[in-house]
C-alpha positions in Angstrom: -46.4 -44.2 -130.3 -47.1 -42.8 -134.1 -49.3 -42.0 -135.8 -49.7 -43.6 -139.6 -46.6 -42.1 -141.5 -44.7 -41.8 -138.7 -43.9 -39.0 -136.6 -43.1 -35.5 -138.0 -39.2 -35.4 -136.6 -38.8 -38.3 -138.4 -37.3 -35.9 -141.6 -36.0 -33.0 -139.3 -32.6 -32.3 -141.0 -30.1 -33.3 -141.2 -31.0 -36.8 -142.2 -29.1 -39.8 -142.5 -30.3 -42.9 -144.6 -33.9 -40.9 -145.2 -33.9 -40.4 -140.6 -33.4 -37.3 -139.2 -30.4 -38.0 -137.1 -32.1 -35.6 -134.1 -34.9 -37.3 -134.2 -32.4 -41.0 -134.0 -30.4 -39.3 -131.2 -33.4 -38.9 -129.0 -35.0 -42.3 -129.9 -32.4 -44.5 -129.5 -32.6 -48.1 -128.2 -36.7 -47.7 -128.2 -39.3 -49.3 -130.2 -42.2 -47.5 -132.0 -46.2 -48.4 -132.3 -47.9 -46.9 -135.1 -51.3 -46.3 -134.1 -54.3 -45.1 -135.3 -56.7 -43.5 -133.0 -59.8 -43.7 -135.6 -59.0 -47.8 -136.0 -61.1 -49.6 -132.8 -58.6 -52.1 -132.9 -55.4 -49.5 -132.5 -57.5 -48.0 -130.0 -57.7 -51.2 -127.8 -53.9 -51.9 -128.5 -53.4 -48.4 -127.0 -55.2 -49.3 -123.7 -53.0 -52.6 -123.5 -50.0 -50.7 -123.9 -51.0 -47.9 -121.6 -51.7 -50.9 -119.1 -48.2 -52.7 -119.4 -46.5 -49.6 -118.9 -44.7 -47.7 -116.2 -44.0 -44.9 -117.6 -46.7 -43.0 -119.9 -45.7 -39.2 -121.4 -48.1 -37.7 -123.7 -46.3 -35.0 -125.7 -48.9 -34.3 -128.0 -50.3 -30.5 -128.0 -53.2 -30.7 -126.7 -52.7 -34.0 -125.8 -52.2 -37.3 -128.0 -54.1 -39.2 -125.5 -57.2 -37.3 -126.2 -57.3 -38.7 -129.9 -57.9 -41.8 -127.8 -61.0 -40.5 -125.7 -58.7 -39.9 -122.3 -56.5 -38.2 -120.9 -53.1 -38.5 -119.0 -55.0 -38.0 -115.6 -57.2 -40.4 -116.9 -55.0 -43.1 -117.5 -53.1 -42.3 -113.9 -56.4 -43.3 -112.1 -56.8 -45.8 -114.1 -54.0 -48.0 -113.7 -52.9 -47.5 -109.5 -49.0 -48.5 -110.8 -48.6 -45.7 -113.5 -46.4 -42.7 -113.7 -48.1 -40.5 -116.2 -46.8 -37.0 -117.2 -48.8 -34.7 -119.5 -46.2 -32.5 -121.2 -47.5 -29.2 -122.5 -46.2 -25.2 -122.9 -47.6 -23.8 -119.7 -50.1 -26.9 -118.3 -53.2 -28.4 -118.6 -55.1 -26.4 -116.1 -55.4 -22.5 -115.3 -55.0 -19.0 -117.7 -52.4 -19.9 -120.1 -53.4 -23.3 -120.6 -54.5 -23.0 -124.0 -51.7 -20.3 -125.0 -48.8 -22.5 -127.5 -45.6 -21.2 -127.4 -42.1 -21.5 -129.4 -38.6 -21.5 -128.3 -38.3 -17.2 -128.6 -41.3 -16.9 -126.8 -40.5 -19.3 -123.3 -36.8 -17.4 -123.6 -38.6 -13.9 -123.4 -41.2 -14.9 -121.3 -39.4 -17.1 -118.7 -36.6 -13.7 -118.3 -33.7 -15.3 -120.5 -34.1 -12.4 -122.6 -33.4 -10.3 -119.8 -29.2 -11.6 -119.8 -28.9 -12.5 -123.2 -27.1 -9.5 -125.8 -25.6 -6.7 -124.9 -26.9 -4.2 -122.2 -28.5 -1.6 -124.5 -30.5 -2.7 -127.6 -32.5 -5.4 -128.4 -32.2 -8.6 -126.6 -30.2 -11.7 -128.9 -32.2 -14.7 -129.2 -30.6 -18.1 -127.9 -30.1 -20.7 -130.5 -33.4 -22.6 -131.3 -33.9 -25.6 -129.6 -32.3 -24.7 -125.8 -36.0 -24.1 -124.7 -37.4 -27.5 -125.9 -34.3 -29.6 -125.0 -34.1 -28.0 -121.3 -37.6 -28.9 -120.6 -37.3 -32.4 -122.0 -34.7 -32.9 -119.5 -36.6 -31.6 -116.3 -39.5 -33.4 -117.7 -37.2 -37.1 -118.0 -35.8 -36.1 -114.0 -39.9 -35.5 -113.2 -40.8 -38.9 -114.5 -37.5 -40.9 -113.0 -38.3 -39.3 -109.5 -42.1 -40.1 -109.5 -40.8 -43.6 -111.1 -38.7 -44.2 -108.3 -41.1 -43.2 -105.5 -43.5 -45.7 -107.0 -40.6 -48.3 -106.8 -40.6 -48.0 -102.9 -44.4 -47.4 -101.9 -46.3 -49.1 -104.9 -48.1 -45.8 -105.8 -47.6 -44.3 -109.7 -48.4 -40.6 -110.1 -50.0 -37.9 -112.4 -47.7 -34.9 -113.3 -48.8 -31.7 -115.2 -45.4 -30.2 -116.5 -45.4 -26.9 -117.9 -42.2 -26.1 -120.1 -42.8 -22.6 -119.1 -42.1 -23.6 -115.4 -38.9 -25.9 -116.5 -37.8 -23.1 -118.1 -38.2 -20.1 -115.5 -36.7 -22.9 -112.8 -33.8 -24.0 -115.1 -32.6 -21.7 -117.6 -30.8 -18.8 -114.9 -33.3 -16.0 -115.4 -33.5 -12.8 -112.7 -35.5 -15.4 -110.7 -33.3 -17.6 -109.6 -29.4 -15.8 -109.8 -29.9 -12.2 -109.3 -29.9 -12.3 -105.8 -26.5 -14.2 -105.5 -24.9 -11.9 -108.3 -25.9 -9.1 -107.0 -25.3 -10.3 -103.1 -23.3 -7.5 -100.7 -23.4 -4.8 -103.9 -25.3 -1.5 -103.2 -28.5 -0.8 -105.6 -26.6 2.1 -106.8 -23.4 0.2 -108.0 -25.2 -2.0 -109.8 -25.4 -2.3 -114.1 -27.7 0.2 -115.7 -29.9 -1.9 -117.7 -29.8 -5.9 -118.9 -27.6 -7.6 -115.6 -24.1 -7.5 -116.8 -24.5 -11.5 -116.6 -20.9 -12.3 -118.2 -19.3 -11.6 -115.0 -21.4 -14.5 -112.9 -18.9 -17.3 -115.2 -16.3 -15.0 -116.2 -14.6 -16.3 -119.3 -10.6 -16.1 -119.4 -7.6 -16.1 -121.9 -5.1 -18.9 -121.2 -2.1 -20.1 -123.0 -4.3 -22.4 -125.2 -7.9 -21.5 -125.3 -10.3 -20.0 -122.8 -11.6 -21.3 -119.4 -14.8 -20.4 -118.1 -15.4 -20.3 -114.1 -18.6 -21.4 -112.5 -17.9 -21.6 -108.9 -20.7 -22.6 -106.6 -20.5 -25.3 -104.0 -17.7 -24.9 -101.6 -16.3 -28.0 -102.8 -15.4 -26.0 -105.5 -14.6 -22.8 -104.6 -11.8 -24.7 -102.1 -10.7 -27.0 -105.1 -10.3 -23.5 -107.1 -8.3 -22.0 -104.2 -6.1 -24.7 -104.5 -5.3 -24.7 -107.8 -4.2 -21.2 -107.3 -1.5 -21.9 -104.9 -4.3 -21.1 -101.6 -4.2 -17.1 -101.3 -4.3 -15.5 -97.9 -6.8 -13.1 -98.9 -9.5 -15.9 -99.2 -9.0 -18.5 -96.4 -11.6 -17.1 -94.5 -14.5 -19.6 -94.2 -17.4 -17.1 -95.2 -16.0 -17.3 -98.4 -17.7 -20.8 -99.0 -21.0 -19.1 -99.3 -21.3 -17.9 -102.7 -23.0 -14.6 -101.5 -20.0 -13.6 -99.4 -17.3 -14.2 -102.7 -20.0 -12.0 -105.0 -19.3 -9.2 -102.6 -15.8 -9.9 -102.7 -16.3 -9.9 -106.7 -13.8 -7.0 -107.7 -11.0 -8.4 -105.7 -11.5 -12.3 -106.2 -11.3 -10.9 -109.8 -8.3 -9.3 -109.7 -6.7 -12.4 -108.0 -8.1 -14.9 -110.8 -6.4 -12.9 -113.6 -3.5 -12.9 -111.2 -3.2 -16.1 -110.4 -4.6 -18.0 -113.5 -2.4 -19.0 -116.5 -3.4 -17.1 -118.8 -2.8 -16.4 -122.5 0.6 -14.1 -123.0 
């Protein structure tokens, strides 16, 4: 739904044809309702539409749906069959749930600052965008799950999505991959400073380009082993966990520049 004059990423550069091409990416293969929330008529429309739905996000900041006299919860108890997902910076209920926030400010404050630059100086900043995209996605996986669950017991939902949680859950911070990098290494080896993160996907020169190694199930830690001709030093089955090759880091190291083709 948009409002009269279309929504603002309509003319987000780069444009094509007088459409942002973003804004045609993310839309594609839907249709739009401009609506007025000031016209009584558009207002009933909205309630039909809302009614007919499965699937109901309100994006707006604070909420679209309020310009309509409701609410996403609202709508949820409403109509029994309705998944309904209220997407805002840090949710609708609780401290921060007024606070707005921009792409720089979820990276610094959901810890991707923390890995990002070098390890002395000031942090770099991500390209803009990462932050809103990443949530976007969580919030489309949120939806589909509480879509399908509906599917098998009849039930729609209410979800309160927080980009700030999407982003603290999704984007790598200390949170959530410190305690594999820094797995079976004593406190007092460890980087001074930002987390020397370029050594959790290593990057490597081969003959034509680079190759970058994310290694987590054992799936693919054993497909990687066999690439490399199966080395004797890592048969052992505790390798699988992920822990046990980060305490192995130095050597497992030594034996991918060893073993991989890389650049003369």
């Amino acid at each position: 739904m948009e409002a009269p004059g279309g929504s603002p990423g309509r003319g987000v550069p780069p444009t094509l044809a007088g459409t942002g091409i973003p804004f045609a990416v993310h839309n594609a293969n839907k249709r739009s309702a401009v609506l007025n929330p000031l016209d009584e008529q558009h207002r009933r429309r909205f309630d039909e539409l809302t009614a007919s739905a499965d699937i109901v996000v309100d994006s707006g900041l604070p909420g679209a749906a309020a310009a309509y006299g409701t609410t996403c919860a609202e709508l949820a108890d409403r109509h029994p069959h309705l998944v309904a997902l209220s997407f805002t910076d840090f949710g609708t209920s609780g401290p921060r749930s007024s606070w707005r926030a921009t792409d720089p400010v979820l990276y610094a404050m959901s810890g991707s600052l923390s890995r990002s630059g070098p390890t002395t100086g000031t942090p770099v900043l991500p390209p803009d965008g990462i932050a809103s995209a990443t949530a976007a996605v969580q919030a489309a996986w949120a939806v589909l799950v509480a879509y399908y669950n509906r599917l098998r017991c009849g039930a729609g939902d209410y979800i309160d999505f927080s980009r700030f949680d999407a982003l603290v859950m999704a984007l790598d911070p200390a949170f959530g991959a410190h305690g594999q990098v820094a797995a079976g290494i004593r406190s007092s080896a460890r980087w001074r400073g930002r987390p020397k993160n370029q050594d959790a996907y290593p990057i490597y020169p081969c003959q034509d380009g680079y190759v970058r190694l994310c290694v987590m199930a054992p799936r693919q830690w054993r497909g990687l082993r066999r690439w490399l001709g199966e080395p004797q030093d890592f048969q052992d089955p505790r390798y699988d966990v992920i822990g046990a090759r980060f305490a192995a880091w130095p050597r497992s190291v030594c034996w991918w520049r060893r073993c991989s083709p890389v650049r003369p």
